[in-house]
Wavefront OBJ file of the C-alpha trace (Angstrom):
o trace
v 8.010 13.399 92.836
v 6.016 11.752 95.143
v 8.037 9.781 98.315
v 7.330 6.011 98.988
v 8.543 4.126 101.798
v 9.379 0.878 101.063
v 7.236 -2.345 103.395
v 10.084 -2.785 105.659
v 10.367 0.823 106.932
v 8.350 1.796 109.678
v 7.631 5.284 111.095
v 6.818 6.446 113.970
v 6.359 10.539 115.125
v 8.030 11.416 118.082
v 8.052 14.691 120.128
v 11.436 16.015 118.641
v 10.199 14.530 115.227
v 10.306 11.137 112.938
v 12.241 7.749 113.998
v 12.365 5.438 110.757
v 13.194 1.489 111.194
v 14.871 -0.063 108.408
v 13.424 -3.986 109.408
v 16.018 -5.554 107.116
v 18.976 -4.015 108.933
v 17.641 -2.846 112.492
v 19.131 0.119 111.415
v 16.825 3.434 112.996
v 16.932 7.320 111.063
v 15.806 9.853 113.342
v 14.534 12.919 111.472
v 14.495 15.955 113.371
v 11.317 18.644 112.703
v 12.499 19.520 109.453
v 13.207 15.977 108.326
v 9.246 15.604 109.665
v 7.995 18.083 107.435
v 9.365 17.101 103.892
v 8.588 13.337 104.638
v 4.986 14.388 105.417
v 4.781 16.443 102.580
v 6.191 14.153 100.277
v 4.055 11.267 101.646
v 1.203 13.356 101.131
v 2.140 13.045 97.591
v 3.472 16.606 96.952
v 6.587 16.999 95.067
v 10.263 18.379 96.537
v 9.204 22.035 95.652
v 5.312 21.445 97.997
v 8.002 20.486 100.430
v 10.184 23.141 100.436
v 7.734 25.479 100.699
v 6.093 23.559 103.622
v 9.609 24.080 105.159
v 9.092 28.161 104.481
v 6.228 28.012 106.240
v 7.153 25.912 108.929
v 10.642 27.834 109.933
v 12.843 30.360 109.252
v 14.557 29.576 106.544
v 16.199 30.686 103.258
v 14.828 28.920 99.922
v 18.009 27.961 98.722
v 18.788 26.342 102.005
v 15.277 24.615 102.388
v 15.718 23.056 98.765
v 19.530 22.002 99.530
v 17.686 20.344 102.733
v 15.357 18.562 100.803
v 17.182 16.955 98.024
v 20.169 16.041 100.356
v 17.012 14.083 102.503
v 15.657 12.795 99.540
v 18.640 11.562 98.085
v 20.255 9.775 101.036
v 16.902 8.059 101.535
v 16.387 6.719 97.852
v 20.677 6.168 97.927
v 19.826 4.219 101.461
v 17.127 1.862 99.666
v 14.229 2.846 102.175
v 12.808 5.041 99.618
v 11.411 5.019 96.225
l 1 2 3 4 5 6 7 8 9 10 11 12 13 14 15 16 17 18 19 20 21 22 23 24 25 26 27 28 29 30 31 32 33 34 35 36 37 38 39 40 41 42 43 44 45 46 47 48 49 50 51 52 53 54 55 56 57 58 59 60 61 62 63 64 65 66 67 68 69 70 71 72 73 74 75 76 77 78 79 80 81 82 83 84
């Protein structure tokens, strides 16, 4: 499924990967490279298994790993209210 931020996050890239504002709270995420990836991917409008095989590509890494990665990310950002 598809990742949408909600109007009161902001993004921004950095060079050691994604800062995300949560306006209501002030509260910043920083997602390291990996964290960078599935967002983008899942922004993109590909689903958790386009982004963890973006993460295969991207880095060494084993699948089960990459898909633990991914739903864990997913989860705590839909649990966190900045995604839907």
């Amino acid at each position: 499924m598809a990742l949408r931020f909600g109007t009161d996050v902001s993004t921004a890239e950095t060079d050691y990967g994604t800062v995300l504002l949560d306006e209501r709270s002030g509260t910043y995420w920083e997602l390291n490279p990996t964290g960078t990836v599935v967002i983008k991917t899942l922004l993109e409008g590909g689903d958790e298994a386009a982004a963890v095989a973006a993460l295969l590509d991207e880095f060494d890494i084993d699948r089960e790993q990459a898909a633990q990665d991914v739903a864990t990310l997913v989860s705590d950002l839909r649990a966190s209210g900045l995604a839907a």
